[in-house]
C-alpha positions in Angstrom: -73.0 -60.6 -23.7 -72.6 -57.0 -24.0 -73.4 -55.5 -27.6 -71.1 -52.6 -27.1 -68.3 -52.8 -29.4 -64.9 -53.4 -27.9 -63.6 -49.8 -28.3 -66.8 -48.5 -26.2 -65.7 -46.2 -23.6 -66.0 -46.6 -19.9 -68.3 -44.3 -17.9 -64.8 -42.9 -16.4 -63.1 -42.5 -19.7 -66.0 -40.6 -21.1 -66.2 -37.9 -18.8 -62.5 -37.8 -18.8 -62.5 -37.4 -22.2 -65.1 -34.5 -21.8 -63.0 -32.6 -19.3 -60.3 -33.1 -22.0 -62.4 -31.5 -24.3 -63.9 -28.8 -22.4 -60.6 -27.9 -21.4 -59.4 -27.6 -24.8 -62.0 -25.4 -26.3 -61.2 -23.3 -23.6 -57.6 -22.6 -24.3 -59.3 -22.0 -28.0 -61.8 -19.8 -26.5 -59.1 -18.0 -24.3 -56.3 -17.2 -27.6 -59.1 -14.8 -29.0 -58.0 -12.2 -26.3 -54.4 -12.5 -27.9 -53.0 -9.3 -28.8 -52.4 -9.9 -32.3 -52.9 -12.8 -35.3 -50.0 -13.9 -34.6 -49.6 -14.5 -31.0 -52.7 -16.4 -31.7 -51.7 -18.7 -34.0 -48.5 -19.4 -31.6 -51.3 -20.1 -28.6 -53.2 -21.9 -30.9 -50.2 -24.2 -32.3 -48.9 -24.9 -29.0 -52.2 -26.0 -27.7 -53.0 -28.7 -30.7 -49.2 -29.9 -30.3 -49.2 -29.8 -26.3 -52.7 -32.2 -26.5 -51.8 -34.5 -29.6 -48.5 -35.2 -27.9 -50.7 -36.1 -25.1 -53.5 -38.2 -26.8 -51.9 -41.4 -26.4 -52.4 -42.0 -22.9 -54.8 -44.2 -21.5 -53.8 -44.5 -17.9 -56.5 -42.3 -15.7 -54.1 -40.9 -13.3 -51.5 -40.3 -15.9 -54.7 -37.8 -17.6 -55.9 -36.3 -14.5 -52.2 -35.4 -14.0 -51.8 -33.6 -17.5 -55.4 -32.0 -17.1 -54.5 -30.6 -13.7 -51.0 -29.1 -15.6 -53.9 -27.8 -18.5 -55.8 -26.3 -16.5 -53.4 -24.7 -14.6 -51.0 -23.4 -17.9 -54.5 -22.1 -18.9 -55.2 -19.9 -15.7 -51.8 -18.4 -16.4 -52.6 -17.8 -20.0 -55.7 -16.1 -19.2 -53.7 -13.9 -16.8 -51.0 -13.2 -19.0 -53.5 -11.8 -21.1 -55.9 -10.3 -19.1 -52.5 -8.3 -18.1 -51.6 -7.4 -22.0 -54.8 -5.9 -22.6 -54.3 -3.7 -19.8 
């Protein structure tokens, strides 16, 4: 009998989880380059909406889908403002 509790994580759901995590601290990490407060606190709003609409799935293909649309949305944010700083 296993003594981790039922809600335990599988290896697989933990390092999806991380990814998930990684990749949102680095949308956070990316908003500081914003050109102003409030474009900021746009980025910023539409990130924690965009992944607590998103927190309810569970199936693994269904997350690697939405982390593969994160990660692209964030390579065009970062380009979008590496171009307004220019």
């Amino acid at each position: 009998m296993s003594k981790l509790p039922k809600s335990a994580l599988s290896l697989k759901q933990f390092l999806l989880r991380q990814e998930v995590l990684k990749l949102y601290r680095e949308i956070f990490r990316s908003t500081k380059y914003a050109p102003n407060e409030t474009t900021r606190r746009e980025l910023r709003d539409w990130a924690r909406t965009d992944f607590r609409n998103n927190m309810h799935h569970t199936d693994e293909v269904t997350i690697k889908a939405l982390l593969h649309y994160g990660n692209k949305s964030l390579k065009d944010l970062q380009h979008s403002l590496a171009l307004s700083k220019s």
